[in-house]
VMD Tcl script that draws the C-alpha trace (Angstrom):
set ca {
  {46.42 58.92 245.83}
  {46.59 59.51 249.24}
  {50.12 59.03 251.23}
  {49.54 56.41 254.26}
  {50.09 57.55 257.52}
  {52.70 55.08 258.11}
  {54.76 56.11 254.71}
  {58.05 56.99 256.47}
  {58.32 53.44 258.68}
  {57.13 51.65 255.67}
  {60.40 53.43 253.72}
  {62.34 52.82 256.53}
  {61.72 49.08 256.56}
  {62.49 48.71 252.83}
  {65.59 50.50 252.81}
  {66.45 48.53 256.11}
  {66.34 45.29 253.61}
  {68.91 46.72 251.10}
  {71.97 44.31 251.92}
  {75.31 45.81 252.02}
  {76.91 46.41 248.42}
  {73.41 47.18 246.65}
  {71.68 50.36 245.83}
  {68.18 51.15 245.76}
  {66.73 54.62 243.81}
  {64.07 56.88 245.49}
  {61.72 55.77 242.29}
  {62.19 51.98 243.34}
  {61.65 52.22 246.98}
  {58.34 54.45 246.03}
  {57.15 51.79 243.71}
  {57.92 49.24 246.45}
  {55.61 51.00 249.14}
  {52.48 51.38 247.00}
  {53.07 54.76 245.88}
  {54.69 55.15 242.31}
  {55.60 58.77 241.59}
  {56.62 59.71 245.69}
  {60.05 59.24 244.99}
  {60.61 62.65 245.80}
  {58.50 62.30 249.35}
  {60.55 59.16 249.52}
  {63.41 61.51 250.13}
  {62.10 62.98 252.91}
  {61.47 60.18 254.67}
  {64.77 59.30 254.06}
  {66.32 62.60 255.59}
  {63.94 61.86 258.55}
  {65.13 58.25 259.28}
  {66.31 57.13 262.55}
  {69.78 55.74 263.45}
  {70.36 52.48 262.17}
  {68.65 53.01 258.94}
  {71.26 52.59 255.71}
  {70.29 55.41 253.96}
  {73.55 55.82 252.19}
  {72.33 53.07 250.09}
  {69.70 54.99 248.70}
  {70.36 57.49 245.50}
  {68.51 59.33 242.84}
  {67.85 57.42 239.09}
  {71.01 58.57 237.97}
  {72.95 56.92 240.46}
  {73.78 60.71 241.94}
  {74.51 60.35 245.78}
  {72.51 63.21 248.26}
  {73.80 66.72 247.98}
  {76.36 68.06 250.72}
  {76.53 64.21 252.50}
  {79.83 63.68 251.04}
  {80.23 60.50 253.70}
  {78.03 58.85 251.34}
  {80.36 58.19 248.42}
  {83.01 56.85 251.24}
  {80.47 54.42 252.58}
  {79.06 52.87 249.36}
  {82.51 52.29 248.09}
  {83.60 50.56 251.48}
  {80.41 48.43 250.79}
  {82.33 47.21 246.82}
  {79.84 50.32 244.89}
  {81.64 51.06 242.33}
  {81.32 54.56 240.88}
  {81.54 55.66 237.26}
  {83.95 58.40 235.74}
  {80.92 61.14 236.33}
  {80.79 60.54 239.90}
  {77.54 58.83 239.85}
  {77.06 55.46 241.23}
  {77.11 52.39 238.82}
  {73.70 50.88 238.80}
  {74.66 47.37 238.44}
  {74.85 47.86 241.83}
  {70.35 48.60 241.75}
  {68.71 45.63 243.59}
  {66.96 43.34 241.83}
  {63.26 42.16 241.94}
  {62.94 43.84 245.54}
}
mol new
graphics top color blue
foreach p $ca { graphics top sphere $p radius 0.5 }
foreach p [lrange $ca 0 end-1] q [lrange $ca 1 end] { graphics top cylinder $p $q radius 0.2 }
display resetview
């Protein structure tokens, strides 16, 4: 499968979409651009978006935030994320049929 040119905006539009208090996982927002199994490429787009863009709202399967951004704990949590006793992000909190 080829990765469109326009990969990153298209990420960057989805995760623009994820309304405050929800979650999205890198798998989900690769699935939602056409391109199952680029959840890894996903993250780079992600560490490439512009201002403006609510990455924080974005973690891995396991509900684990990104390494070293420790700002993105604070900010889920001051959106009503709750987090579980292993640090990882409850996915109740995953959006649903997006």
């Amino acid at each position: 499968m080829h990765l469109p040119a326009d990969f990153d905006a298209e990420i960057w539009d989805i995760v623009a979409q994820i309304p405050a208090g929800r979650i999205a996982t890198y798998g989900q927002l690769a699935r939602l651009a056409g391109m199952p199994g680029y959840a890894r490429r996903v993250g780079r787009a992600i560490a490439a978006a512009p201002a403006g863009i609510p990455c924080h709202r974005v973690v891995n399967a396991a509900g684990r935030t990104a390494p070293g951004w420790t700002a993105q704990r604070e900010l889920l949590e001051a959106e009503g994320v709750r987090f579980r006793r292993n640090g990882c992000a409850d996915l109740t909190h995953l959006i649903d049929g997006f």
